[in-house]
N, C-alpha and C positions, 0 to 999 in steps of 0.2 A: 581420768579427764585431764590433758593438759593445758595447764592454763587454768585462772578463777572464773568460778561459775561466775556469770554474770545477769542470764535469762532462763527465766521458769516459767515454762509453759502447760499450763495445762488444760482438758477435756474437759466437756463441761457435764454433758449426761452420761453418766455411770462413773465420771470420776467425782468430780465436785457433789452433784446432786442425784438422785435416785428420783428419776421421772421414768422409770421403767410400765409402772402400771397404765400411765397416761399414753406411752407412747402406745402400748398392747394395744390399748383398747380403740386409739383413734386411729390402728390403723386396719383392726377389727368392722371398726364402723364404716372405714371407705371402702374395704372390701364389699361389705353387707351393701353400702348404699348404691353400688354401682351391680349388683344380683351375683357379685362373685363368691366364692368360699373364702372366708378367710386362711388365711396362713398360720400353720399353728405356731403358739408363744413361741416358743426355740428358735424357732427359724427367725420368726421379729427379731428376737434379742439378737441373734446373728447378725444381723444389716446395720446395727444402732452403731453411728457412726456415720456411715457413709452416707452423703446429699440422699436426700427425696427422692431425684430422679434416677437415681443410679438404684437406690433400696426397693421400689417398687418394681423395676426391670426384675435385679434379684430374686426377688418372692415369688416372681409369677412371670414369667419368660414367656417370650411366644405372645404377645397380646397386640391389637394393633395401638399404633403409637397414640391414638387419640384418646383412647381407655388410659393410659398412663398418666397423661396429664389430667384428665378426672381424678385417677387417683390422688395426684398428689394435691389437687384443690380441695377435694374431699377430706384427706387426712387436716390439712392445714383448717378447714373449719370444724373438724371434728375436737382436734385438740385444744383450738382456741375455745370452744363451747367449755370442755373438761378443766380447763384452766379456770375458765370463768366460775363455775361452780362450787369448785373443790376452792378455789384461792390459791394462789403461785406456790406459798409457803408449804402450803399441805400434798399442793398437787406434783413438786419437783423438792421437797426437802431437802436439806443437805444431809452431806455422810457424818454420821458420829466424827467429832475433833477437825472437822474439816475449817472450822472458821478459825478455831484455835490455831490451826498452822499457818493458815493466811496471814492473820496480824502478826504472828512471829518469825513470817517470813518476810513479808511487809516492810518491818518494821526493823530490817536489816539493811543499813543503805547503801551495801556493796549489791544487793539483789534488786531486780526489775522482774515484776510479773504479767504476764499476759495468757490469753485464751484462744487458741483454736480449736473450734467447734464446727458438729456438721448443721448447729443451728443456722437460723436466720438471723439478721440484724438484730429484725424488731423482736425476733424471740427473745434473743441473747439478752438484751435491753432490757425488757419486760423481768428475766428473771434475776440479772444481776440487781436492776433498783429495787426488788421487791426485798428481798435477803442484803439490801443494803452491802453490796461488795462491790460495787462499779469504781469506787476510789482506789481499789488495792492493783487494778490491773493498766498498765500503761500500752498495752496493745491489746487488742480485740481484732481477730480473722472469724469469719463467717462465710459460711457454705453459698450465700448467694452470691459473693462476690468474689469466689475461687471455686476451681476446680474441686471436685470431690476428693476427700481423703480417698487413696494414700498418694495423692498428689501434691509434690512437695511446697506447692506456690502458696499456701497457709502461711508455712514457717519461714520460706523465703520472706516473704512479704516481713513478717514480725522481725526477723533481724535486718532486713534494712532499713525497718522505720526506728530500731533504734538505736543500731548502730552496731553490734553486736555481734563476734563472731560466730560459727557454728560450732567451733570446740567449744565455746565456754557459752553454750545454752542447754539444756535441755530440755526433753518434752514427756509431760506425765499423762499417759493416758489407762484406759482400760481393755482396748480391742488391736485386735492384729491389726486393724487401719493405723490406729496412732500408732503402733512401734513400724509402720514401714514406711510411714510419711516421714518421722525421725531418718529411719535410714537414707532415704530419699535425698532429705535435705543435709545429711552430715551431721548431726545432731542427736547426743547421749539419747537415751531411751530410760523410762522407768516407767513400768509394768506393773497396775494396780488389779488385787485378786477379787475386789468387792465389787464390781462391777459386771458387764454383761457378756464379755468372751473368755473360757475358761483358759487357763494357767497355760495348758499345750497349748494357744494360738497365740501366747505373746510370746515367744520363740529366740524373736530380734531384739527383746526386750536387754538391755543391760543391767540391770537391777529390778528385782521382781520387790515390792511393797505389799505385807499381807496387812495392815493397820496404817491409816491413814498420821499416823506419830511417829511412824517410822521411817516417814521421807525427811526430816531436817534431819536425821542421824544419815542417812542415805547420801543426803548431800555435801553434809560435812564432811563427811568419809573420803568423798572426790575432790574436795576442797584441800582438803591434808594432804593429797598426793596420793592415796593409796589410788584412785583411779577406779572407775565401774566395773562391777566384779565380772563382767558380760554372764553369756549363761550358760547354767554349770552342769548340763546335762552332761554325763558321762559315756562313752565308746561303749558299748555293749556289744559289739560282733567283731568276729575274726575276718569275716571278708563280705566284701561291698562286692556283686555280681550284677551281669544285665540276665533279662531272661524274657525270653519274648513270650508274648501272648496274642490272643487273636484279634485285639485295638492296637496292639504295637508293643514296643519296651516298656520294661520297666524296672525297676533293680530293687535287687534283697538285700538285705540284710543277714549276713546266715540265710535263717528260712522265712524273716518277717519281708514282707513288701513294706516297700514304702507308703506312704500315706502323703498329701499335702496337711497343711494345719488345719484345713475345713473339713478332714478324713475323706477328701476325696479320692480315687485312685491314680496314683502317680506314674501315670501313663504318658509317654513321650513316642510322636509319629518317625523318629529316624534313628539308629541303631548308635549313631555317631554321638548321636547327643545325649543319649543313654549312659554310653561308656565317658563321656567327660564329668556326668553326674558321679556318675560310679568311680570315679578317679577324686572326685573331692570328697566321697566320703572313704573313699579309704585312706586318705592322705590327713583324715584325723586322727590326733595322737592319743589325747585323753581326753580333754575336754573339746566337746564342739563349739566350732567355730563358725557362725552363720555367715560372717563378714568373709572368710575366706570360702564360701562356698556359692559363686555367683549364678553356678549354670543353675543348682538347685532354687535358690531363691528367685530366678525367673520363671522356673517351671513351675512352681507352686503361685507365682503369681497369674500367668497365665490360665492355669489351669480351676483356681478357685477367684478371682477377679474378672477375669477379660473373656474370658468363655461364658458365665454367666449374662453379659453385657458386653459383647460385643460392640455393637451397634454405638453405644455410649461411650465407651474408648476411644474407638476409632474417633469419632465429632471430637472426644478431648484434641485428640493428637492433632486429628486436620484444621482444630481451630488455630494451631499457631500459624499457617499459612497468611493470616490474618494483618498478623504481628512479627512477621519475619523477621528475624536477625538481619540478614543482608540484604533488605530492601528499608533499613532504616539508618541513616549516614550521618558524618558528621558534620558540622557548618565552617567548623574551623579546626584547628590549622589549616593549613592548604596539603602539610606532609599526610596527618591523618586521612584528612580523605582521597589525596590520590593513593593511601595505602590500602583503605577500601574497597576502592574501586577496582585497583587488580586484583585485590582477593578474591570477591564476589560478586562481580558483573560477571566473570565467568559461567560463576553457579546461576545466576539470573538468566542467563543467554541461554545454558542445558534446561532450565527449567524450561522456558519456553519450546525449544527443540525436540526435548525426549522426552518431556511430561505432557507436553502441549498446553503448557500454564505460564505466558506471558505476567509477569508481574513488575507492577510499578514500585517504583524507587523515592522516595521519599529525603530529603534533608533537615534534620533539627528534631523537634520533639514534636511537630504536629503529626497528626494519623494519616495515614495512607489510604486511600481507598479502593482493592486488589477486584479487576474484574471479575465479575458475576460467575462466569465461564470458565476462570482458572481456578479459581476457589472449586467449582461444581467437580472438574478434572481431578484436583488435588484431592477430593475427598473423596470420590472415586478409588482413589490409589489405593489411599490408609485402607478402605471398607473390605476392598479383595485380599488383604493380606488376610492369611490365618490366625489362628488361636495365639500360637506361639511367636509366628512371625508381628503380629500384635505387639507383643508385650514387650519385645525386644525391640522393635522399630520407636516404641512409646520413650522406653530409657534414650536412645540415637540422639530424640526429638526434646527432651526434655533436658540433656544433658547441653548437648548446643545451642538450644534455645531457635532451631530455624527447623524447618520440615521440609524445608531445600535440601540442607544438608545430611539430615536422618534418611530420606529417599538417598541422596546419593551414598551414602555409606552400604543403604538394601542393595545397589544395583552395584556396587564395586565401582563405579563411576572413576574415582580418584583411589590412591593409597588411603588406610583410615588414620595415618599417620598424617596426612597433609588435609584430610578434613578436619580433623581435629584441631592442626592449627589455625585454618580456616576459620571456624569459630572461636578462636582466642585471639584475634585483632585488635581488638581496643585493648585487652588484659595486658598483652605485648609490650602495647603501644605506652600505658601508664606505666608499667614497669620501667622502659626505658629513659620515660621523661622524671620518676621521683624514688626507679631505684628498686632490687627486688626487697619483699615482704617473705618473712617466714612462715609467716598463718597464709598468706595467699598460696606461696607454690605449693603447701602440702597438700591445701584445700583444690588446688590443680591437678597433684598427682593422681589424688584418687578418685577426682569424677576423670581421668586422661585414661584411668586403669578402668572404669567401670563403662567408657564409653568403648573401650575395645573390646571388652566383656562381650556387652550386646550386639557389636559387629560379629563377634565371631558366634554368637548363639543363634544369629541369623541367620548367617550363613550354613548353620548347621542343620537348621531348618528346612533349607533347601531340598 
């Protein structure tokens, strides 16, 4: 880690607390109440993590969309009933030493803690007052008012409220969600083994924690300079191959197939984008390198995220239509905003054109309100993309923060070299009025390196 830790972030069910049985069983009960089969444990413990609405898609695909939101009113009174019963204390326990390292990290006043969770507010609320631990955490993210893990807007959110870069935060969780929402957001990773997704799904993890006593030595460790040991899975084959099958590519290992982290089959629709896979794993030396491996780490998202849930990715991605980057300006100077306005009045003008989505413009910090019809068009767009083209178009859109400009980067529209800068205007812009920052450009380079990543994995797509 370069630079002093400064925020700790951590999960709240399966890391902090053991509300496993509660979760099983209330969502056992919404199963049952609504004449469905339930889902068996495993598969549960699989989804814990991820919002309500995205976990019930998961379990049980294919349902029409009005049974989903049963489910998840069903789950929410089933739990709340269980809660009631059992008592918070007995019904979401903490982990052995878990309170022990709160107060001693606490009570370190270089350190700021907070929690992003796929709970609810009022959950979150309900269990921190009850275990007495709402004083230890200076930020609080919740599933209702963000996007679902592993979408980085949790952790965005918690470092700008307080101030904090994403070198010097990290995020402690238990499931493949929390170490990709870390990644997502630029943000160390620790990987805890007592919780609900085993060892092989935390991957992205930088420090794996088998004992909840072993994260303040984990952290001091990265605090001394030695830096997070990332992860230490070792090269075991001589060569990385494509080999086709009869759903498409897929690449071996020697003679192992790949797997994604959910043991799905690592099945990829174009030969091209096969062999790019297959180019980053043979381009490891000894220890694997997840961060250097981007084609893989979209295909695995894709293929165990956004293919399950489709439908609910795409609504993530086409909701920034909403909240456009380039239909939100500035008041003042008069330089910055006529530098806006040549950047993306352009993009506003192709939107309307070639997407047929007119979108209004907006000045200062009130909300826009983007017609009904270009919103409907926009979402249109993201929902035809495929599996992979998904996943890849999600990174575009998430990186620039506009769904203008993630479409134009899908269609080739401009260079992805002058989209990109396109969505760095204001960054630019503050740079030249107080001057460049070391933590900003690096934190530039590598969403500049990850947003061409997904250009070109898209277009591979193709």
């Amino acid at each position: 880690m370069s630079g002093p830790l400064r925020l700790i972030l951590f999960d709240v069910d399966g890391t902090l607390v053991d509300s496993q049985d509660d979760i099983v069983r209330a969502m056992e009960l919404s199963f049952e109440a609504l004449g469905l089969t339930p889902p068996k444990r495993l598969d549960i413990t699989g989804i814990i993590g991820l919002s309500l609405e995205i976990a019930v898609v998961r379990l049980m695909p294919g349902l029409a969309e009005p049974l989903y939101e049963d489910l998840v009113a069903e789950y929410k009174t089933a739990y709340k009933g269980l809660r009631a019963f059992n008592g918070t204390p007995q019904s979401s326990p903490l982990y052995p030493k878990a309170r022990d390292v709160l107060q001693s990290l606490w009570a370190r006043p270089e350190y700021l803690l907070g929690v992003a969770t796929g709970k609810s507010r009022r959950g979150l609320d309900i269990l921190l007052d009850k275990h007495g631990l709402r004083d230890y955490f200076i930020t609080a993210q919740c599933a209702d008012v963000h996007p679902s893990k592993p979408h980085p807007a949790m952790l965005q959110a918690a470092l700008a409220e307080t101030g904090i870069a994403a070198k010097n935060a990290v995020m402690i969780g238990d499931t493949q969600f929390d170490m990709e929402m870390a990644g997502a957001a630029g943000v160390h990773a620790i990987g805890v083994t007592w919780g609900y997704h085993e060892v092989d799904r935390l991957v992205c993890a930088d420090h794996i924690a088998n004992d909840f006593a072993q994260i303040p030595s984990i952290l001091n460790y990265s605090l001394a300079g030695g830096g997070m040991s990332g992860w230490t899975k070792k090269r075991f084959w001589q060569d990385a191959t494509v080999v086709q099958t009869t759903a498409g590519f897929t690449v071996h290992l020697d003679d192992r197939a790949l797997k994604t982290p959910a043991k799905a089959d690592f099945i990829v629709p174009k030969r091209s984008l096969a062999d790019a896979v297959a180019t980053e794993w043979q381009a490891q030396v000894d220890v694997v390198k997840p961060d250097e491996m981007p084609f893989t780490r979209t295909v695995n998202s894709a293929l165990d995220k956004v293919a399950p849930a489709h439908s609910h990715v795409a609504d993530l991605v086409a909701d920034y239509a909403e909240f456009d980057l380039i239909c939100y300006r500035a008041e003042t100077p008069q330089a910055l905003i006529d530098r806006q306005a040549v950047a993306w009045d352009p993009l506003v003008s192709w939107s309307a054109r070639a997407l047929l989505a007119p979108l209004n413009v907006s000045f200062g910090l009130m909300p826009v309100v983007q017609p009904a019809d270009s919103l409907a068009r926009l979402r249109r767009h993201v929902h035809a993309m495929s599996t992979f083209q998904l996943a890849a178009l999600h990174d575009l859109v998430a990186l620039s923060g506009s769904l203008v400009i993630g479409l134009a980067a899908a269609r080739n529209h401009l260079e992805v070299e002058d989209l990109w800068n396109l969505s760095r205007v204001d960054e630019s812009w503050q740079a030249e009025q107080w001057g460049d920052d070391e933590t900003a450009i690096a934190e530039a380079g590598i969403k500049r390196e990850a947003f061409f990543c997904a250009h070109s994995f898209f277009d591979l797509c193709k």
